[in-house]
Backbone as JSON Lines, residues from 0, in Angstrom:
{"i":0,"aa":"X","n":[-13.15,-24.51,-1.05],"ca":[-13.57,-23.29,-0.39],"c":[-14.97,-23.44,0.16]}
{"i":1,"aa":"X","n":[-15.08,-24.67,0.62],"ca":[-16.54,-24.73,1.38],"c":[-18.08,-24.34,0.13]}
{"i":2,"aa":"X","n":[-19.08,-24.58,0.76],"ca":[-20.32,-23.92,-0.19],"c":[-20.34,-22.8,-0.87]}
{"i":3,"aa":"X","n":[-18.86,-21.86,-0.45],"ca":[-19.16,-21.09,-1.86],"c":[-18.55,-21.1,-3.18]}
{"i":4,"aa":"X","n":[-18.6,-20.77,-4.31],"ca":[-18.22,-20.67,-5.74],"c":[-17.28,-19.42,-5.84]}
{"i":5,"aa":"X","n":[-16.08,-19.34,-5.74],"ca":[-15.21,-18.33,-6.44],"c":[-14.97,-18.54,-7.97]}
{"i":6,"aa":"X","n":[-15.92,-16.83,-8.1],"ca":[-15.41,-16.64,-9.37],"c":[-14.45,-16.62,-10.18]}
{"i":7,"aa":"X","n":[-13.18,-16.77,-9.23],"ca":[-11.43,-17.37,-10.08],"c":[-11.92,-18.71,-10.08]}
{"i":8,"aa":"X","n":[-11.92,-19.11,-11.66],"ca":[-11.74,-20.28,-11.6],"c":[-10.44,-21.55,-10.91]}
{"i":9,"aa":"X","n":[-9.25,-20.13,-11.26],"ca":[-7.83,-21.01,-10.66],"c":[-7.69,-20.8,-9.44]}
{"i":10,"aa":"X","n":[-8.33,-20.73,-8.52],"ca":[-8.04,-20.15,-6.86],"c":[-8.68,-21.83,-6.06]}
{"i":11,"aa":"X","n":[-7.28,-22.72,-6.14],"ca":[-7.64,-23.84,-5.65],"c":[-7.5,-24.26,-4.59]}
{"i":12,"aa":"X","n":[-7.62,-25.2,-3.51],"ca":[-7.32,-25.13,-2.22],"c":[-6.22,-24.78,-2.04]}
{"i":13,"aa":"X","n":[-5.05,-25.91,-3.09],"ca":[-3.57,-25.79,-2.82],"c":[-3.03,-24.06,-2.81]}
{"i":14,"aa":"X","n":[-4.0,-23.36,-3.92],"ca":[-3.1,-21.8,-4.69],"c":[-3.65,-21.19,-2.76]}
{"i":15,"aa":"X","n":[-5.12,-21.42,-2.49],"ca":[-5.65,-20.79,-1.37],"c":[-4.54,-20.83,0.38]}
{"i":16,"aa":"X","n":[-4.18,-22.41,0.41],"ca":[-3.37,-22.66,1.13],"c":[-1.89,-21.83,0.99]}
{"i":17,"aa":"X","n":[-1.45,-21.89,-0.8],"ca":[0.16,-20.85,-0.72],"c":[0.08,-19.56,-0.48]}
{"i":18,"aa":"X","n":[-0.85,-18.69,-1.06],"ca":[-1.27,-17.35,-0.1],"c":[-1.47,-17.28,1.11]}
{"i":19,"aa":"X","n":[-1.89,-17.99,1.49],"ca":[-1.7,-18.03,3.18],"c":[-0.07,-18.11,3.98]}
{"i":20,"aa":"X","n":[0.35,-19.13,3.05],"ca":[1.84,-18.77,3.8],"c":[2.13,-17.84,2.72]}
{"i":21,"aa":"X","n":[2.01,-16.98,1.91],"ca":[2.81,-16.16,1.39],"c":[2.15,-14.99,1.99]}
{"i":22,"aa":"X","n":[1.44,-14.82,2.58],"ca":[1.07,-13.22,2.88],"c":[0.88,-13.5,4.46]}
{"i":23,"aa":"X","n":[0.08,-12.72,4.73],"ca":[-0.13,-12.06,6.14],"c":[-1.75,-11.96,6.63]}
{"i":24,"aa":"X","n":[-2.31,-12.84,6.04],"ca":[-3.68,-12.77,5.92],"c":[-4.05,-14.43,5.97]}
{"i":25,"aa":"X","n":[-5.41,-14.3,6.31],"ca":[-6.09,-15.49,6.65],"c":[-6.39,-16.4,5.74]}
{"i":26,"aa":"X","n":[-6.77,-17.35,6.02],"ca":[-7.67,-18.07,4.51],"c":[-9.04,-17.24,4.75]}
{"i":27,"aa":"X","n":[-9.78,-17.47,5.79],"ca":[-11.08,-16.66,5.29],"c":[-10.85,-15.28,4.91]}
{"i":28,"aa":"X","n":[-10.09,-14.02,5.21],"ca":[-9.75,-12.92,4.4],"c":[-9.47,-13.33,2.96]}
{"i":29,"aa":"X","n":[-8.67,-14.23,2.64],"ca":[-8.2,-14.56,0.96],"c":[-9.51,-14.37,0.68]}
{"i":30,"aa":"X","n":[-10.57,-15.65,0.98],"ca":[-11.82,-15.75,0.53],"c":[-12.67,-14.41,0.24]}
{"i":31,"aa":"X","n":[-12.58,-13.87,1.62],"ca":[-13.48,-12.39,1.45],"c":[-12.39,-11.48,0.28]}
{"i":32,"aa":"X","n":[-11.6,-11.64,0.39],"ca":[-11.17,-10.24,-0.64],"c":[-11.58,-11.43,-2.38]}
{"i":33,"aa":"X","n":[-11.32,-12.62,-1.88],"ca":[-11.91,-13.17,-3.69],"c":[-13.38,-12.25,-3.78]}
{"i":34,"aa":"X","n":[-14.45,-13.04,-2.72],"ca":[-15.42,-12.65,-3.24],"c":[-15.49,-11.12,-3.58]}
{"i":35,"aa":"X","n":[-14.99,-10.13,-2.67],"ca":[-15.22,-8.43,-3.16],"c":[-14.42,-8.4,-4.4]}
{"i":36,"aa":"X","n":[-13.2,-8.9,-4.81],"ca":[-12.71,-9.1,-6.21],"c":[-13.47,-9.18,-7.15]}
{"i":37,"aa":"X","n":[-14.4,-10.35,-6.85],"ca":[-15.1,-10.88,-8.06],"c":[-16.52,-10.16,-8.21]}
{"i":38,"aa":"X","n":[-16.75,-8.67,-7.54],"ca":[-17.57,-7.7,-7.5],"c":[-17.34,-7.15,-9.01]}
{"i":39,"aa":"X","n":[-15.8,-6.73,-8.81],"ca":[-15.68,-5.99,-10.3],"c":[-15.8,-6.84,-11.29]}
{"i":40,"aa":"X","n":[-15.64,-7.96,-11.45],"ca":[-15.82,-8.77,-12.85],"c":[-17.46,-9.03,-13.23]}
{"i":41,"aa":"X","n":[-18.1,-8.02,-13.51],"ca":[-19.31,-7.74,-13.46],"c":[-19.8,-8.41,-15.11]}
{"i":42,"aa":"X","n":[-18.28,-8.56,-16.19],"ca":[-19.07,-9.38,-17.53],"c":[-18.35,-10.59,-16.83]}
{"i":43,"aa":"X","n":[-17.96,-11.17,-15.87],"ca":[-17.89,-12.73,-15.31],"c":[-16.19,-12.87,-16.62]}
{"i":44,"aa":"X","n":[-15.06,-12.0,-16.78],"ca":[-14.07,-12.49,-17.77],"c":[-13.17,-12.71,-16.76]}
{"i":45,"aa":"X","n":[-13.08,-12.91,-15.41],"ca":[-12.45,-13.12,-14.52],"c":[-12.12,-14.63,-14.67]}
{"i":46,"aa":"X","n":[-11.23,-14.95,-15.29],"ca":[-10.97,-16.62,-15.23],"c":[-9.51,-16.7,-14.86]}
{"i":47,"aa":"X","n":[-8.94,-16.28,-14.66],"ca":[-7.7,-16.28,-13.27],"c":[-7.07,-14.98,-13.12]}
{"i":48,"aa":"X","n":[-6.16,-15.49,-11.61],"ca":[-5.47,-14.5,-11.07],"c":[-5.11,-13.34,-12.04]}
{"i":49,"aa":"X","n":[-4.24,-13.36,-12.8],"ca":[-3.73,-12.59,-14.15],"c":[-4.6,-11.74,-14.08]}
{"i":50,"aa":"X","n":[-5.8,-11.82,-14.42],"ca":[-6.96,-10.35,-14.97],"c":[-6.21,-9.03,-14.43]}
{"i":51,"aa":"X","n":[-6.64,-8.35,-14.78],"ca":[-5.93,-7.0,-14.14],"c":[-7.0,-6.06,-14.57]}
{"i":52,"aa":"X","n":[-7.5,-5.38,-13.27],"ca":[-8.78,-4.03,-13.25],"c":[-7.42,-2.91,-13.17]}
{"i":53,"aa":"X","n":[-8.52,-1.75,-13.74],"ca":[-8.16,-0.38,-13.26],"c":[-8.19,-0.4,-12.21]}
{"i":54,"aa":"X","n":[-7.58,1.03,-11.75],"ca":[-7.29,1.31,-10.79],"c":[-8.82,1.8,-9.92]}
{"i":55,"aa":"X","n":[-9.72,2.74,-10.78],"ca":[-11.22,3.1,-10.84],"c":[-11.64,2.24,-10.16]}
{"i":56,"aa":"X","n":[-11.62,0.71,-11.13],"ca":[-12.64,-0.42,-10.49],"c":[-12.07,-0.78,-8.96]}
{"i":57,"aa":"X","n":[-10.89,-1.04,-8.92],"ca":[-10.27,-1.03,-7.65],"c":[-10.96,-0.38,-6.24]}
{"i":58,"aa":"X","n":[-10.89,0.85,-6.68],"ca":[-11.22,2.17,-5.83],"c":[-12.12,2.33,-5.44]}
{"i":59,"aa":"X","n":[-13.58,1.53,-6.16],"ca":[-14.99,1.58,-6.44],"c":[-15.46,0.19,-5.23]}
{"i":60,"aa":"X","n":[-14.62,-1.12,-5.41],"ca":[-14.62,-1.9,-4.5],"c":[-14.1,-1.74,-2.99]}
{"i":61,"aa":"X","n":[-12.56,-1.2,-3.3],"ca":[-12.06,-1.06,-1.97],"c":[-12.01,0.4,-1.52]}
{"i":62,"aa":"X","n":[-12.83,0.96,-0.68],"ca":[-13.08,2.5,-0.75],"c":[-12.33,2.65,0.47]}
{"i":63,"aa":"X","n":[-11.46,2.17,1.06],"ca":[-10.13,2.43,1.57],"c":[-9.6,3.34,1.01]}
{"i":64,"aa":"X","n":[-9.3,2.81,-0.11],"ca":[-8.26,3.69,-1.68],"c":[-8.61,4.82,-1.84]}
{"i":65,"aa":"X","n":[-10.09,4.88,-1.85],"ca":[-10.86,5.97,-2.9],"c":[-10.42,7.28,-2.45]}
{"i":66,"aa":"X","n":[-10.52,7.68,-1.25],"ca":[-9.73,8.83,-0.69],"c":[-8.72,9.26,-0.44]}
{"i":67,"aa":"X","n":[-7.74,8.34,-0.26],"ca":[-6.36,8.21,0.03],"c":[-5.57,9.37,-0.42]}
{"i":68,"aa":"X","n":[-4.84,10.16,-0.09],"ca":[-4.27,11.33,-0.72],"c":[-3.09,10.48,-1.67]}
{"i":69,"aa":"X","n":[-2.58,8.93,-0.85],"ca":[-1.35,8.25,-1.58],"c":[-1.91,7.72,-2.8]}
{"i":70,"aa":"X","n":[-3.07,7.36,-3.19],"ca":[-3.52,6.58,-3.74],"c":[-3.01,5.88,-5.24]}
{"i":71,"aa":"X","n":[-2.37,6.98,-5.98],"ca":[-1.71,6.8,-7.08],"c":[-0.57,6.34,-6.99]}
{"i":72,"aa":"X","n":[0.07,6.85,-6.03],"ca":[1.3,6.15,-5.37],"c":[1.33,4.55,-4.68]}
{"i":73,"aa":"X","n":[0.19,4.34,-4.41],"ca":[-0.15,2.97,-3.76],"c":[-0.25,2.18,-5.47]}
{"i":74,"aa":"X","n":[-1.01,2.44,-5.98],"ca":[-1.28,2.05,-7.57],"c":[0.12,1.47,-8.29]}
{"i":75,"aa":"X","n":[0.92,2.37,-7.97],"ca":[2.31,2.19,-8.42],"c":[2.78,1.6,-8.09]}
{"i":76,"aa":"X","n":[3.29,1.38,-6.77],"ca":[3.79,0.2,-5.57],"c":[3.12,-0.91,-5.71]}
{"i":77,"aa":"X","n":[2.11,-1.21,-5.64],"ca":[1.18,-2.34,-5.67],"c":[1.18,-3.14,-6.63]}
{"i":78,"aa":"X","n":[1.22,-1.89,-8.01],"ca":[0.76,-2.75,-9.42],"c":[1.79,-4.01,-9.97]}
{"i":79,"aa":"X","n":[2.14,-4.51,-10.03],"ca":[3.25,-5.81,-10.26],"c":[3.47,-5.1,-11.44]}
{"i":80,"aa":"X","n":[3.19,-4.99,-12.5],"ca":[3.35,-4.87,-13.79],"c":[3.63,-2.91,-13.98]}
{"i":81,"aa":"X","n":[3.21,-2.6,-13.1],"ca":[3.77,-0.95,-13.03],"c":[2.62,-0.71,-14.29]}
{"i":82,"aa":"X","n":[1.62,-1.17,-14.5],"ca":[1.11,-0.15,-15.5],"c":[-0.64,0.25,-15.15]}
{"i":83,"aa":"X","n":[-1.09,0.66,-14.04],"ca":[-2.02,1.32,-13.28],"c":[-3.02,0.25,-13.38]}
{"i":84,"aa":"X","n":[-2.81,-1.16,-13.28],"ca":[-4.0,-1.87,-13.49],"c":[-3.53,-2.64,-12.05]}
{"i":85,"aa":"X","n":[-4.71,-3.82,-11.36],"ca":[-4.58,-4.58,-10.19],"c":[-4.58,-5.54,-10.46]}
{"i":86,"aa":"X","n":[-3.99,-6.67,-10.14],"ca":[-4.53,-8.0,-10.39],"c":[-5.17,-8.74,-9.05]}
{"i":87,"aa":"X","n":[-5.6,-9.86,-9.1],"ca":[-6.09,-10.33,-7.77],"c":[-4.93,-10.42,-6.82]}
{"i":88,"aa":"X","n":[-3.5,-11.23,-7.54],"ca":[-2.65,-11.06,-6.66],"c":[-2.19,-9.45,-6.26]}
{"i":89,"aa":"X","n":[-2.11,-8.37,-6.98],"ca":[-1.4,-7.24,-6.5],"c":[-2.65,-7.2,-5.39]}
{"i":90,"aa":"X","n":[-3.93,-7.21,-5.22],"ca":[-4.74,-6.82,-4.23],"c":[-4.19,-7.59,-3.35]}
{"i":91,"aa":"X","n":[-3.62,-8.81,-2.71],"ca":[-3.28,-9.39,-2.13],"c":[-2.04,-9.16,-1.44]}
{"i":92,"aa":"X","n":[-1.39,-8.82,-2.43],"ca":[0.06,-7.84,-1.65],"c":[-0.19,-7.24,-0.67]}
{"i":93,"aa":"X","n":[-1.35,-5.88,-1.55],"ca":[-1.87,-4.5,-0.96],"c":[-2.24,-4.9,0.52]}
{"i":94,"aa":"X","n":[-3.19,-5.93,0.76],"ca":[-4.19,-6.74,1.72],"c":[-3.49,-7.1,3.05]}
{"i":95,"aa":"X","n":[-2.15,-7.87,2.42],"ca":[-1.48,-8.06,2.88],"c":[-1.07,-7.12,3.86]}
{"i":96,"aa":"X","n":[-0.2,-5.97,3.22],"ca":[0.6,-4.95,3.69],"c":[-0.19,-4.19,4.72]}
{"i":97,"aa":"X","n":[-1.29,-3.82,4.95],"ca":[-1.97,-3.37,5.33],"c":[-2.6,-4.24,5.82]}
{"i":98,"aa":"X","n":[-2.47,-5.61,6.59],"ca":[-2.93,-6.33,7.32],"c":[-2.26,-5.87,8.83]}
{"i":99,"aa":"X","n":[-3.26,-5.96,9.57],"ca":[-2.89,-5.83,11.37],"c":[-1.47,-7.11,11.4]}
{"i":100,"aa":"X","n":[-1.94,-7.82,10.93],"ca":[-0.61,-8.68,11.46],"c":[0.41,-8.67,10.66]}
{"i":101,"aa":"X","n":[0.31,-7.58,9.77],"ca":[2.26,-7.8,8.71],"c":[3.25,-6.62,10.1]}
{"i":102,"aa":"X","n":[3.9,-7.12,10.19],"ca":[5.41,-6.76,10.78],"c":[5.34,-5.74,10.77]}
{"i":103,"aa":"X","n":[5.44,-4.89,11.34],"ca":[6.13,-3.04,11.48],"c":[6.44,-3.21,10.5]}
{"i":104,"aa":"X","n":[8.04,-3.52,10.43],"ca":[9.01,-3.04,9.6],"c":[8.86,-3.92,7.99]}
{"i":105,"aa":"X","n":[7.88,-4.51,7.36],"ca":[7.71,-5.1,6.31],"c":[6.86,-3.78,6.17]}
{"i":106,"aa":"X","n":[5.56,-3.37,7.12],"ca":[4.72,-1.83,6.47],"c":[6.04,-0.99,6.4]}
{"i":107,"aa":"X","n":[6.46,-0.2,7.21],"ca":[7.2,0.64,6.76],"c":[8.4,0.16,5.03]}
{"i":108,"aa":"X","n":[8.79,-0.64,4.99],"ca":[9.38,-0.87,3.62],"c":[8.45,-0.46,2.79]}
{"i":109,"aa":"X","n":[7.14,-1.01,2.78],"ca":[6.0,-0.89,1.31],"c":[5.95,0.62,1.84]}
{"i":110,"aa":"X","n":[5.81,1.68,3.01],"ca":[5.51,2.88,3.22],"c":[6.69,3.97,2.29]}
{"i":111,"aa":"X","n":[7.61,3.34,2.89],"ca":[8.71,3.77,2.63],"c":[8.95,3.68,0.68]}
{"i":112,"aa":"X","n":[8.52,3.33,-0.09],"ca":[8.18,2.68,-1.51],"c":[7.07,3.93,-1.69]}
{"i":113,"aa":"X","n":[5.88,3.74,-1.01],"ca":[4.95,4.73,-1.56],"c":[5.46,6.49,-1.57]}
{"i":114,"aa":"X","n":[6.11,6.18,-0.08],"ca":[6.35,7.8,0.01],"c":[7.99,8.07,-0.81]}
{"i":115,"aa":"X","n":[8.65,7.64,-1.32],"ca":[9.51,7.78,-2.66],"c":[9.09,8.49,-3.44]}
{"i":116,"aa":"X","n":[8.41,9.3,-4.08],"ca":[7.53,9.77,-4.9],"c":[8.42,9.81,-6.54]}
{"i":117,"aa":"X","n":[9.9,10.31,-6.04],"ca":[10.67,10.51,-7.32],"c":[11.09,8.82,-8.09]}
{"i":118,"aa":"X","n":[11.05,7.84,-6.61],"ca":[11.5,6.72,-7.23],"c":[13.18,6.68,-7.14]}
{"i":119,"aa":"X","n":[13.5,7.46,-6.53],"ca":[15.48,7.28,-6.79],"c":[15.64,6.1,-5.38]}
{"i":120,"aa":"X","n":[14.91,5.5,-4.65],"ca":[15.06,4.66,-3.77],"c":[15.49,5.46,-2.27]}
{"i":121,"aa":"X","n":[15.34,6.66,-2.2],"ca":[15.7,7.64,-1.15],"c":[14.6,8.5,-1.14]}
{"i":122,"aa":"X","n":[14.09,8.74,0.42],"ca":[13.42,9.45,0.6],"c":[14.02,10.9,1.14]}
{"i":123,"aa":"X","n":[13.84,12.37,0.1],"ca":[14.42,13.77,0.5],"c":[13.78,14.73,0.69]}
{"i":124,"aa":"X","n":[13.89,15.77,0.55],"ca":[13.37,16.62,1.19],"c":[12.05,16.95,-0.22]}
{"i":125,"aa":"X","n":[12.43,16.86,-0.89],"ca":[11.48,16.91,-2.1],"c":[10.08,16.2,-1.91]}
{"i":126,"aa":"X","n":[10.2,14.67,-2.06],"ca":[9.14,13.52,-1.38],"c":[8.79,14.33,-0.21]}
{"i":127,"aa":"X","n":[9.7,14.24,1.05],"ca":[8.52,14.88,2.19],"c":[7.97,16.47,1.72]}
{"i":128,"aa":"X","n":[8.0,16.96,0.67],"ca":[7.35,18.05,0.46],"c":[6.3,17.68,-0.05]}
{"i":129,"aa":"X","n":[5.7,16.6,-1.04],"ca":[5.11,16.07,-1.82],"c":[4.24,15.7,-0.67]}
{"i":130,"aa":"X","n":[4.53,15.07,0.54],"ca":[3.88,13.92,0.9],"c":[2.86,15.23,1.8]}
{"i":131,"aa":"X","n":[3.92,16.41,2.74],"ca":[2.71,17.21,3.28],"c":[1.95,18.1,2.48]}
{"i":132,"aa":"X","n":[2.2,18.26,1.04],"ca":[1.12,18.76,0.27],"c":[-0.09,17.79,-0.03]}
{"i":133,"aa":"X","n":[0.35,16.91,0.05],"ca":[-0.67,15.78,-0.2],"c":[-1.78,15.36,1.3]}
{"i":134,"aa":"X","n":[-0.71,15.53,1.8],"ca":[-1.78,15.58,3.47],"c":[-2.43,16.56,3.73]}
{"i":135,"aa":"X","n":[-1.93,17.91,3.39],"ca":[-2.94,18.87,3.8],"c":[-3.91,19.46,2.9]}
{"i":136,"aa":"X","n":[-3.64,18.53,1.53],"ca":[-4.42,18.71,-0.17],"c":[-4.01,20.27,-0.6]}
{"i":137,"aa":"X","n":[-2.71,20.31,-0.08],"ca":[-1.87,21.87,-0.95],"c":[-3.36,22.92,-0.48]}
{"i":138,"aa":"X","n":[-3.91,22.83,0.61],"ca":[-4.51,23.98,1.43],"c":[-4.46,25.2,1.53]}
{"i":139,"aa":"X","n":[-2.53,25.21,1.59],"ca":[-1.63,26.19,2.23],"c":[-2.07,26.65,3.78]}
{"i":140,"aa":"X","n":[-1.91,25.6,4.54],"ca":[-2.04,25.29,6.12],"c":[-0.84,25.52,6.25]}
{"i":141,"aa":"X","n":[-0.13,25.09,5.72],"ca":[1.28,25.45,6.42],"c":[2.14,26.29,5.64]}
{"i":142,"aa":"X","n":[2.84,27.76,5.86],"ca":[3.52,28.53,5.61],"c":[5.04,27.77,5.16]}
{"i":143,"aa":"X","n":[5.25,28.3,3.99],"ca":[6.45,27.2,3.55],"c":[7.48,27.56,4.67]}
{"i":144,"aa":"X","n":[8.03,28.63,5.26],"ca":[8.97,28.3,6.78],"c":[8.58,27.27,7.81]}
{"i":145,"aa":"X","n":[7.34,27.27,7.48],"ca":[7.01,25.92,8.42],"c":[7.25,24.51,7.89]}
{"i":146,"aa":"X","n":[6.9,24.19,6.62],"ca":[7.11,23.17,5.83],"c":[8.63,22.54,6.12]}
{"i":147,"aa":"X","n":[9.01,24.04,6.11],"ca":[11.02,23.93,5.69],"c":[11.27,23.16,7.21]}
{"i":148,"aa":"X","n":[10.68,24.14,8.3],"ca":[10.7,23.07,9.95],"c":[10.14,21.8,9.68]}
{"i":149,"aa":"X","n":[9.33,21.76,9.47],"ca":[9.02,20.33,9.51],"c":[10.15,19.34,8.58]}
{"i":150,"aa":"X","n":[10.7,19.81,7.47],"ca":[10.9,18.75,6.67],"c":[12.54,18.82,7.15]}
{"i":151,"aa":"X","n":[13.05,19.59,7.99],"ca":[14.21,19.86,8.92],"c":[14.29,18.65,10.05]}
{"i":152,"aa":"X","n":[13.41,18.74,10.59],"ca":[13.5,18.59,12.06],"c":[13.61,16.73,11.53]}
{"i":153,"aa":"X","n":[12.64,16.63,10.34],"ca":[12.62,14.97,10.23],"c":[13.43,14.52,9.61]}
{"i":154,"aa":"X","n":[14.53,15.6,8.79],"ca":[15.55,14.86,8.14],"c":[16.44,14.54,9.45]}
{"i":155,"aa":"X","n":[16.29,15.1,10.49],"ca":[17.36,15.47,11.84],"c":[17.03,14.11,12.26]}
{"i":156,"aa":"X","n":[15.65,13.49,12.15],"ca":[15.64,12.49,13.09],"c":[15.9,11.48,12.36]}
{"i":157,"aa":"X","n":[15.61,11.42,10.96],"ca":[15.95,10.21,9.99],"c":[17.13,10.21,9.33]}
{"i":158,"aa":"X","n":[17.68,10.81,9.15],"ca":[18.95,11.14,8.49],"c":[20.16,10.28,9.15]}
{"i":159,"aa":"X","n":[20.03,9.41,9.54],"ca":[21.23,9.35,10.48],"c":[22.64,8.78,9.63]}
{"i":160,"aa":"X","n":[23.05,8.84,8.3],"ca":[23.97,9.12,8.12],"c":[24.35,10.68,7.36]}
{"i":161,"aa":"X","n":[23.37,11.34,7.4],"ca":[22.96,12.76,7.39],"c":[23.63,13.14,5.92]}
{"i":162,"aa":"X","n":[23.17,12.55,5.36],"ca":[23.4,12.25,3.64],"c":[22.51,13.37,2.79]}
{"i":163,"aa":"X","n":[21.36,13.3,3.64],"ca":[20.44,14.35,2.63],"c":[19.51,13.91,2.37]}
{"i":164,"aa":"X","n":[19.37,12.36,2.62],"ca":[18.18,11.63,2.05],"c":[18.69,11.02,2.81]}
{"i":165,"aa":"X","n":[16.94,9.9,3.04],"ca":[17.08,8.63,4.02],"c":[16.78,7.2,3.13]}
{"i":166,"aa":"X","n":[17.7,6.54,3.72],"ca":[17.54,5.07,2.86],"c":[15.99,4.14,3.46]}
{"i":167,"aa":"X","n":[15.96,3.12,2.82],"ca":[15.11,2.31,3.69],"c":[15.27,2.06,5.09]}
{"i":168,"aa":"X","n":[16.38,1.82,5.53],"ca":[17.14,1.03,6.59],"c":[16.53,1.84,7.54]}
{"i":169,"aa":"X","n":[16.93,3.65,7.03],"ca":[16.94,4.65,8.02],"c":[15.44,4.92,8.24]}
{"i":170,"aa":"X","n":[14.45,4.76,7.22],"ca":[13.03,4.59,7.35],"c":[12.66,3.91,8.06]}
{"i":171,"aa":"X","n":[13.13,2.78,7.96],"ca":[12.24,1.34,9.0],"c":[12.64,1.61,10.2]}
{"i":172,"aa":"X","n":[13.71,2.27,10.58],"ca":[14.48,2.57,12.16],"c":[13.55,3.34,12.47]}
{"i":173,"aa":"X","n":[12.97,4.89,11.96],"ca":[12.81,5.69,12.51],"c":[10.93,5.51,12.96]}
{"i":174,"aa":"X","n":[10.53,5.36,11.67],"ca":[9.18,4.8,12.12],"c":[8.77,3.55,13.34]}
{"i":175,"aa":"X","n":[9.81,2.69,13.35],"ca":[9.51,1.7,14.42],"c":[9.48,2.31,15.76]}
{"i":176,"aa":"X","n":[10.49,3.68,15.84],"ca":[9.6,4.9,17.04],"c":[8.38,4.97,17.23]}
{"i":177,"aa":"X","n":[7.35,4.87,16.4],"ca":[6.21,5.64,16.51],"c":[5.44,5.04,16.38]}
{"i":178,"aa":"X","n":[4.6,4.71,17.72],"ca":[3.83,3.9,17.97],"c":[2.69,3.96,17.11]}
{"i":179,"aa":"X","n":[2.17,4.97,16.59],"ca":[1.24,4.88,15.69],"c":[0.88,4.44,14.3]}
{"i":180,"aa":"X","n":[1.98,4.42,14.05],"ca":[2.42,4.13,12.73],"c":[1.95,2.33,12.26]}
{"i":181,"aa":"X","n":[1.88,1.32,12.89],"ca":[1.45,0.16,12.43],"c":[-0.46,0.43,12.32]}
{"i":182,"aa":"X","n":[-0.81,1.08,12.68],"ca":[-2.28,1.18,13.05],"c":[-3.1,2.62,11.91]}
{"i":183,"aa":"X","n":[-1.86,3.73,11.65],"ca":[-2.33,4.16,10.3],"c":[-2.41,3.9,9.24]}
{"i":184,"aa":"X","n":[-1.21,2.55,9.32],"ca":[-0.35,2.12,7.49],"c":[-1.32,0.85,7.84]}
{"i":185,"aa":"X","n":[-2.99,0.59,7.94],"ca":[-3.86,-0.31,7.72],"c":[-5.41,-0.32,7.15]}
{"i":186,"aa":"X","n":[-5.5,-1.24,6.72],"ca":[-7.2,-1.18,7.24],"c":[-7.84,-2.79,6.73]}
{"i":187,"aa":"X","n":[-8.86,-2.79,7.27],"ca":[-9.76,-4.05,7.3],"c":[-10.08,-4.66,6.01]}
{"i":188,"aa":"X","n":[-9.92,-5.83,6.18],"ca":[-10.64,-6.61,5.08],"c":[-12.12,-7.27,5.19]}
């Protein structure tokens, strides 16, 4: 890794080189997210990938997160081990997913995961209730007849085997509409 010292001791050219083909990110991004990684290991017990921070310390480094209305939901999706901690690799997933260059339809899958909220692998009318309380921080901006339109009109457009819920399949279709959507589901490393 050139003149600098990563604090993973196990982050070797070869491990540096297989993240590169395993994700969606650079070698110099790997590098920069090691070094902001190795921010939180502030008593230096960071001696490989494995370690696993809170979610806090996470949040404190990558202030992407810190606001996020998904954020707990990202925690969940992200965490490999499902139990609210990060490891260097789950940041790498995350990094990943939210890299300018991962695929539409690979973001929408991890989108499609976060906004699940119940976890039954279908997104319903329940989740999109969750998701615009969470966008508008339960405000009450929107009059629940409006909610009910909104969460109508998008089962109308996602629904397309009009089941009641939308699968992945029907997620990744419908978002690949919307041009905006690769450029919200991101941010910089």
């Amino acid at each position: 890794m050139g003149g600098s010292k990563s604090k993973i001791a196990a982050l070797t050219e070869e491990i540096l080189e297989e993240y590169v083909i395993l994700t969606y990110l650079s070698k110099a991004e790997i590098i920069h997210i090691c070094k902001v990684f190795g921010q939180m290991d502030r008593e230096e017990i960071l001696q490989d990938v494995n370690t696993r921070f809170s979610c806090e310390q996470v949040q404190e480094i990558f202030t992407q997160l810190k606001y996020n209305p998904f954020q707990d939901q990202i925690f969940k999706v992200f965490s490999s081990k499902g139990d609210g901690r990060m490891s260097f690799e789950d940041i790498l997933d995350l990094c990943s997913a939210m890299s300018e260059k991962c695929p539409d339809s690979v973001k929408a899958a991890w989108a499609f995961r976060i906004l699940d909220f119940d976890g039954d692998g279908y997104i319903g009318k329940g989740d999109l209730r969750v998701a615009m309380d969470r966008l508008t921080r339960g405000a009450g901006y929107l009059l629940q007849v409006e909610q009910e339109h909104i969460i109508k009109t998008l089962m109308n457009e996602m629904d397309l085997e009009t089941s009641g819920k939308v699968s992945v399949q029907e997620f990744i279709h419908a978002v690949g509409k919307i041009s905006e959507f690769p450029h919200s589901f991101c941010f910089r490393v």
